[in-house]
C-alpha positions in Angstrom: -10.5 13.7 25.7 -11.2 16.5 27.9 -13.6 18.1 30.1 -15.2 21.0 28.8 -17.9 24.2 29.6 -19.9 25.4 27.3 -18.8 23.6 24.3 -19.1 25.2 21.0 -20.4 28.2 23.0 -23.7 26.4 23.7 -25.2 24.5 26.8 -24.9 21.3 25.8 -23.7 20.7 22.4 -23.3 17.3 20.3 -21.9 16.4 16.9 -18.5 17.5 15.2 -16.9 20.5 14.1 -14.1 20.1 12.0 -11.7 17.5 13.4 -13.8 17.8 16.8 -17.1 15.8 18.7 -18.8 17.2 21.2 -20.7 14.8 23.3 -21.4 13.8 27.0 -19.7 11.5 28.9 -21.0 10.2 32.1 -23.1 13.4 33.0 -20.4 16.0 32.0 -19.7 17.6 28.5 -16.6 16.4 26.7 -14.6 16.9 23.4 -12.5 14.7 22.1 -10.5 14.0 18.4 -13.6 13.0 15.6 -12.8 8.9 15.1 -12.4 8.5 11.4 -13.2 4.7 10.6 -10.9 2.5 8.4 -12.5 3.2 4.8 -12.9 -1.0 3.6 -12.0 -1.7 0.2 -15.1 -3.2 -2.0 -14.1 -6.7 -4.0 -15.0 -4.3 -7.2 -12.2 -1.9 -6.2 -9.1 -4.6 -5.5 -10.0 -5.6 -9.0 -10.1 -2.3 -10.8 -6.9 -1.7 -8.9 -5.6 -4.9 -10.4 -6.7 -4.5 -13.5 -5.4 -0.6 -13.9 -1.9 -2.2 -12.5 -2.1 -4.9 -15.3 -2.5 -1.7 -18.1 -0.1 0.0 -16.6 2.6 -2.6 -17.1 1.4 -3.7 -20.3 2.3 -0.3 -21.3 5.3 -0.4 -20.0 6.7 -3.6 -20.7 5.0 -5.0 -24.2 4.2 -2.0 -26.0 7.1 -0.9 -28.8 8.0 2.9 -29.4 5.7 2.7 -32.2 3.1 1.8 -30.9 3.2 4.3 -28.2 3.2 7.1 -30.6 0.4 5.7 -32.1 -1.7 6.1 -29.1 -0.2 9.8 -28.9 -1.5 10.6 -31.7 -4.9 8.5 -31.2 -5.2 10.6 -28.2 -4.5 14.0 -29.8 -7.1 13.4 -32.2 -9.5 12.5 -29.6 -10.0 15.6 -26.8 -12.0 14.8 -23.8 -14.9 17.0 -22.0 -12.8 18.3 -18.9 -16.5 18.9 -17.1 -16.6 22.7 -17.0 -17.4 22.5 -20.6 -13.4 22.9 -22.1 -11.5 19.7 -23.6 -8.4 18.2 -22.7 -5.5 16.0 -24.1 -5.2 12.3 -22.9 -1.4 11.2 -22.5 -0.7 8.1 -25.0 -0.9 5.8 -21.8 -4.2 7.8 -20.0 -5.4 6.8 -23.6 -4.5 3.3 -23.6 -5.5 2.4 -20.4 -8.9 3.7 -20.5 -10.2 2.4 -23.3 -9.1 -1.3 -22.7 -10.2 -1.2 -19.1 -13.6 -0.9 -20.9 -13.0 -3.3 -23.4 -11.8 -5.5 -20.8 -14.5 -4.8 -18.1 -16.7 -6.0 -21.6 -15.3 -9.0 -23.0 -13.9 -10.1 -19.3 -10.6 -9.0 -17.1 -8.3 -10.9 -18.0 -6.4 -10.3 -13.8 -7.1 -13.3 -11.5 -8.2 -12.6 -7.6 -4.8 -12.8 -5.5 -4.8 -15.9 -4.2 -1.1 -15.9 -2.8 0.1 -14.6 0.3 2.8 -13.9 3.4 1.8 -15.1 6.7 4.1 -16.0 9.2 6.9 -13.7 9.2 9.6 -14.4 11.7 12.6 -12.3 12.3 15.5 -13.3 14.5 18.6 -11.6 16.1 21.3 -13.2 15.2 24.9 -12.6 16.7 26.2 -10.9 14.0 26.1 -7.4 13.8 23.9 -5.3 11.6 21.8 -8.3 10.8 18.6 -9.5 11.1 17.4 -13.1 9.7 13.6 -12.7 8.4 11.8 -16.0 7.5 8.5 -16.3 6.1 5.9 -18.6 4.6 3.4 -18.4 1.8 -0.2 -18.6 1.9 -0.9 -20.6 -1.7 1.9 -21.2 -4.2 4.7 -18.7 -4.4 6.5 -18.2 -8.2 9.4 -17.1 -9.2 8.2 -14.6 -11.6 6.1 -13.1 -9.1 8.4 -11.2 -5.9 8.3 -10.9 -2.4 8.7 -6.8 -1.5 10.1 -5.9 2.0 10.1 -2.9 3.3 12.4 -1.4 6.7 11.5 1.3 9.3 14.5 2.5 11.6 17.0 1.9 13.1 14.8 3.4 16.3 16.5 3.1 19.7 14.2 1.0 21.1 10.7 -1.6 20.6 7.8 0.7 19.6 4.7 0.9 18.3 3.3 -0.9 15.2 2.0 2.5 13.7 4.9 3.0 11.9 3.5 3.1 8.5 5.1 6.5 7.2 8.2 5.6 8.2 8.9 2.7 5.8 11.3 2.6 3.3 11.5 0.4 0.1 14.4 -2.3 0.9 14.6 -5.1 -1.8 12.5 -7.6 -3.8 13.2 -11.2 -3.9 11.9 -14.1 -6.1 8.0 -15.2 -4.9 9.4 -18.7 -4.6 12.0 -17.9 -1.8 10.8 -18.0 2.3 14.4 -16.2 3.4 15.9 -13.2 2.7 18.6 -12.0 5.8 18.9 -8.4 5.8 22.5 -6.6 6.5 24.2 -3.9 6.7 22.0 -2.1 9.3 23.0 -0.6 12.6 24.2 -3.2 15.4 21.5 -2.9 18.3 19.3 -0.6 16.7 15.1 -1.7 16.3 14.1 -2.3 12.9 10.1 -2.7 11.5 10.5 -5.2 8.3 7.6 -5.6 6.1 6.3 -7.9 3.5 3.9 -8.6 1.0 3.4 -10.5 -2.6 3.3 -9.0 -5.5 2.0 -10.8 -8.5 3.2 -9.9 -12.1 -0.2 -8.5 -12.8 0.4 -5.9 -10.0 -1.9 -7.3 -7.4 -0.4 -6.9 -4.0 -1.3 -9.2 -0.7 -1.6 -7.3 2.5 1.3 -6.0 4.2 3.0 -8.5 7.0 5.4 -6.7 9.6 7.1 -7.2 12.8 9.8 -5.6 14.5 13.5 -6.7 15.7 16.8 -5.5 16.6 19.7 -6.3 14.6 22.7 -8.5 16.2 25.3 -7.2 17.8 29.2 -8.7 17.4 30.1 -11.1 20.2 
Protein backbone atom coordinates (compact mmCIF):
# COMPACT_ATOMS: atom_id res chain seq x y z
CA UNK A 1 0.00 0.00 0.00
CA UNK A 2 1.21 3.37 -0.51
CA UNK A 3 0.52 6.87 0.08
CA UNK A 4 -0.37 8.77 -2.81
CA UNK A 5 -1.34 12.58 -4.38
CA UNK A 6 -3.61 13.07 -6.70
CA UNK A 7 -4.46 9.58 -7.60
CA UNK A 8 -5.50 8.71 -11.02
CA UNK A 9 -4.87 12.47 -11.68
CA UNK A 10 -7.99 13.45 -9.76
CA UNK A 11 -8.69 14.85 -6.11
CA UNK A 12 -9.84 12.10 -4.54
CA UNK A 13 -10.38 9.10 -6.58
CA UNK A 14 -11.98 5.53 -5.58
CA UNK A 15 -12.39 2.25 -7.51
CA UNK A 16 -9.84 0.26 -9.61
CA UNK A 17 -7.93 0.62 -12.65
CA UNK A 18 -6.46 -2.29 -14.00
CA UNK A 19 -4.69 -4.30 -11.26
CA UNK A 20 -5.00 -1.04 -8.99
CA UNK A 21 -7.78 0.49 -6.06
CA UNK A 22 -7.76 3.69 -5.19
CA UNK A 23 -9.34 4.47 -1.88
CA UNK A 24 -8.78 6.41 1.41
CA UNK A 25 -7.31 5.15 4.30
CA UNK A 26 -7.50 6.93 7.54
CA UNK A 27 -7.97 10.56 6.03
CA UNK A 28 -5.17 10.19 3.27
CA UNK A 29 -5.51 8.75 -0.36
CA UNK A 30 -3.90 5.34 -0.93
CA UNK A 31 -3.36 2.72 -3.71
CA UNK A 32 -2.84 -0.49 -3.21
CA UNK A 33 -2.81 -4.14 -5.40
CA UNK A 34 -6.95 -4.86 -6.39
CA UNK A 35 -7.73 -8.11 -3.92
CA UNK A 36 -9.07 -10.78 -6.25
CA UNK A 37 -11.29 -13.21 -4.04
CA UNK A 38 -10.89 -17.05 -4.11
CA UNK A 39 -13.42 -17.89 -7.07
CA UNK A 40 -15.61 -21.09 -4.85
CA UNK A 41 -16.49 -23.96 -6.81
CA UNK A 42 -20.47 -24.61 -7.08
CA UNK A 43 -21.62 -28.49 -6.06
CA UNK A 44 -22.81 -28.38 -9.95
CA UNK A 45 -19.24 -27.82 -11.13
CA UNK A 46 -17.21 -30.67 -8.90
CA UNK A 47 -19.67 -32.90 -10.57
CA UNK A 48 -19.46 -31.80 -14.24
CA UNK A 49 -15.73 -31.93 -13.45
CA UNK A 50 -16.23 -35.46 -12.36
CA UNK A 51 -18.25 -36.51 -14.71
CA UNK A 52 -16.12 -34.97 -17.90
CA UNK A 53 -13.04 -36.94 -15.89
CA UNK A 54 -15.19 -40.23 -15.97
CA UNK A 55 -15.68 -39.67 -20.20
CA UNK A 56 -12.45 -38.94 -20.52
CA UNK A 57 -11.15 -42.23 -19.12
CA UNK A 58 -13.84 -44.22 -20.49
CA UNK A 59 -12.35 -43.12 -23.75
CA UNK A 60 -9.31 -43.98 -22.91
CA UNK A 61 -9.43 -47.01 -21.18
CA UNK A 62 -12.73 -49.11 -22.50
CA UNK A 63 -13.17 -47.88 -25.87
CA UNK A 64 -11.45 -50.38 -28.86
CA UNK A 65 -9.63 -48.83 -31.99
CA UNK A 66 -12.88 -49.40 -33.64
CA UNK A 67 -14.83 -47.90 -32.02
CA UNK A 68 -12.84 -44.82 -31.91
CA UNK A 69 -12.96 -44.49 -35.52
CA UNK A 70 -16.38 -44.77 -35.36
CA UNK A 71 -16.87 -41.71 -33.44
CA UNK A 72 -14.31 -39.99 -36.08
CA UNK A 73 -16.30 -40.51 -38.52
CA UNK A 74 -19.66 -39.87 -36.47
CA UNK A 75 -18.07 -36.58 -35.84
CA UNK A 76 -16.99 -35.75 -39.43
CA UNK A 77 -20.37 -36.21 -40.54
CA UNK A 78 -21.62 -34.00 -37.92
CA UNK A 79 -20.00 -30.14 -38.15
CA UNK A 80 -20.73 -27.89 -35.36
CA UNK A 81 -21.86 -23.97 -35.48
CA UNK A 82 -18.33 -22.34 -34.38
CA UNK A 83 -20.62 -19.03 -33.26
CA UNK A 84 -19.45 -16.53 -35.97
CA UNK A 85 -21.61 -18.45 -38.30
CA UNK A 86 -18.71 -21.13 -39.84
CA UNK A 87 -18.64 -24.97 -38.73
CA UNK A 88 -16.16 -26.92 -37.28
CA UNK A 89 -14.95 -30.62 -36.79
CA UNK A 90 -15.33 -32.36 -33.35
CA UNK A 91 -12.29 -34.78 -32.49
CA UNK A 92 -13.70 -38.59 -32.11
CA UNK A 93 -13.32 -37.97 -28.15
CA UNK A 94 -14.78 -34.02 -28.21
CA UNK A 95 -17.60 -36.07 -29.90
CA UNK A 96 -17.94 -38.78 -27.45
CA UNK A 97 -17.81 -36.92 -24.57
CA UNK A 98 -20.34 -34.44 -25.31
CA UNK A 99 -23.00 -36.20 -26.25
CA UNK A 100 -22.98 -38.75 -23.25
CA UNK A 101 -22.52 -35.94 -20.80
CA UNK A 102 -26.02 -35.12 -22.03
CA UNK A 103 -27.26 -38.40 -22.09
CA UNK A 104 -25.94 -38.85 -18.75
CA UNK A 105 -26.92 -35.47 -17.31
CA UNK A 106 -30.65 -37.17 -18.75
CA UNK A 107 -30.88 -40.54 -17.65
CA UNK A 108 -28.63 -39.75 -14.37
CA UNK A 109 -24.57 -39.44 -13.80
CA UNK A 110 -23.53 -42.36 -13.16
CA UNK A 111 -20.08 -40.44 -10.80
CA UNK A 112 -20.69 -40.63 -7.03
CA UNK A 113 -19.81 -37.35 -4.75
CA UNK A 114 -16.19 -37.93 -3.36
CA UNK A 115 -16.61 -39.08 -0.19
CA UNK A 116 -12.92 -40.12 0.52
CA UNK A 117 -10.26 -38.13 1.73
CA UNK A 118 -6.42 -37.20 3.23
CA UNK A 119 -6.34 -35.51 6.40
CA UNK A 120 -3.68 -35.83 8.71
CA UNK A 121 -0.54 -35.72 6.92
CA UNK A 122 2.59 -36.13 8.97
CA UNK A 123 6.08 -35.93 7.75
CA UNK A 124 9.13 -36.79 9.79
CA UNK A 125 12.92 -36.34 9.50
CA UNK A 126 14.44 -39.28 9.89
CA UNK A 127 18.31 -39.82 10.33
CA UNK A 128 18.88 -41.00 7.15
CA UNK A 129 19.82 -38.91 4.49
CA UNK A 130 17.74 -37.78 1.62
CA UNK A 131 14.60 -39.10 3.34
CA UNK A 132 11.65 -38.01 4.52
CA UNK A 133 8.91 -40.46 6.22
CA UNK A 134 5.26 -39.07 5.22
CA UNK A 135 2.25 -40.78 7.06
CA UNK A 136 -1.23 -39.99 6.50
CA UNK A 137 -4.82 -41.03 7.24
CA UNK A 138 -8.00 -41.30 5.25
CA UNK A 139 -11.15 -39.53 5.71
CA UNK A 140 -13.80 -42.58 4.67
CA UNK A 141 -12.62 -45.82 3.17
CA UNK A 142 -9.47 -45.82 1.10
CA UNK A 143 -9.27 -48.63 -2.04
CA UNK A 144 -6.83 -50.04 -3.65
CA UNK A 145 -8.05 -49.36 -7.07
CA UNK A 146 -8.32 -45.85 -6.26
CA UNK A 147 -4.47 -43.94 -5.54
CA UNK A 148 -3.08 -41.54 -3.29
CA UNK A 149 -1.01 -38.70 -5.57
CA UNK A 150 1.88 -36.85 -3.84
CA UNK A 151 3.31 -34.15 -5.09
CA UNK A 152 7.18 -32.39 -3.98
CA UNK A 153 8.34 -28.75 -3.97
CA UNK A 154 12.18 -28.13 -3.43
CA UNK A 155 14.73 -28.87 -2.05
CA UNK A 156 14.60 -24.98 -0.73
CA UNK A 157 17.37 -23.99 1.77
CA UNK A 158 15.23 -23.33 4.35
CA UNK A 159 11.24 -23.45 6.05
CA UNK A 160 9.05 -21.08 3.92
CA UNK A 161 5.99 -20.19 2.99
CA UNK A 162 2.93 -22.41 2.16
CA UNK A 163 2.33 -20.51 -1.14
CA UNK A 164 4.24 -22.75 -2.98
CA UNK A 165 1.73 -23.95 -5.36
CA UNK A 166 3.65 -23.41 -8.80
CA UNK A 167 6.40 -25.01 -7.62
CA UNK A 168 5.07 -28.59 -7.28
CA UNK A 169 6.12 -31.31 -9.08
CA UNK A 170 4.28 -34.72 -9.73
CA UNK A 171 6.28 -37.47 -7.48
CA UNK A 172 4.46 -40.79 -7.36
CA UNK A 173 1.08 -42.52 -6.88
CA UNK A 174 0.46 -45.14 -4.40
CA UNK A 175 -2.51 -47.58 -3.77
CA UNK A 176 -5.71 -45.63 -1.93
CA UNK A 177 -5.53 -48.29 0.66
CA UNK A 178 -1.92 -47.50 1.88
CA UNK A 179 -1.34 -44.53 4.95
CA UNK A 180 2.80 -44.64 4.21
CA UNK A 181 4.77 -43.88 1.49
CA UNK A 182 8.72 -42.69 2.62
CA UNK A 183 10.08 -40.61 0.04
CA UNK A 184 14.09 -40.92 -0.99
CA UNK A 185 16.51 -39.98 -2.79
CA UNK A 186 16.22 -36.22 -2.15
CA UNK A 187 18.91 -33.80 -1.00
CA UNK A 188 20.16 -34.37 2.72
CA UNK A 189 19.09 -31.10 4.76
CA UNK A 190 17.33 -29.48 2.08
CA UNK A 191 13.21 -28.32 2.82
CA UNK A 192 10.83 -30.13 0.98
CA UNK A 193 6.72 -29.19 0.48
CA UNK A 194 4.96 -32.79 0.01
CA UNK A 195 1.46 -32.93 -1.07
CA UNK A 196 -1.45 -35.24 -1.23
CA UNK A 197 -4.71 -35.93 -2.28
CA UNK A 198 -7.23 -38.96 -3.35
CA UNK A 199 -8.04 -39.72 -6.51
CA UNK A 200 -10.84 -41.90 -7.27
CA UNK A 201 -11.04 -44.12 -10.43
CA UNK A 202 -13.76 -41.88 -11.74
CA UNK A 203 -11.28 -38.94 -11.73
CA UNK A 204 -12.64 -37.05 -8.73
CA UNK A 205 -9.82 -35.61 -6.72
CA UNK A 206 -10.08 -34.63 -2.79
CA UNK A 207 -8.43 -31.40 -1.79
CA UNK A 208 -4.86 -31.05 -1.68
CA UNK A 209 -3.13 -31.86 1.88
CA UNK A 210 0.57 -30.44 2.28
CA UNK A 211 3.21 -29.66 4.81
CA UNK A 212 6.71 -29.09 4.68
CA UNK A 213 10.00 -30.96 6.05
CA UNK A 214 13.56 -31.34 5.68
CA UNK A 215 14.97 -34.51 4.65
CA UNK A 216 17.49 -36.53 7.17
CA UNK A 217 20.81 -36.04 7.20
CA UNK A 218 23.54 -39.22 7.73
CA UNK A 219 24.60 -39.51 11.43
Amino acid sequence: MAKVVNPFMSGQASGSVGSMTATMWKGTAVMHLRQRPARRLRRAQTSNRALLAFLSRWWGQHLDDTEREQWRDWSRGHPQPNGFGGTFVMSGQQAFIQLNQVALGISGSPVPHESVGIQNLTLAKPVVAGKIEVDWSILGTGIAADYIQEDVAGPFSSPGRIEVVGKFTRLTAVAGNLLTADLTGLEAGAWYFIRLRYVQADGQVSPWVQNQCQAGVAP
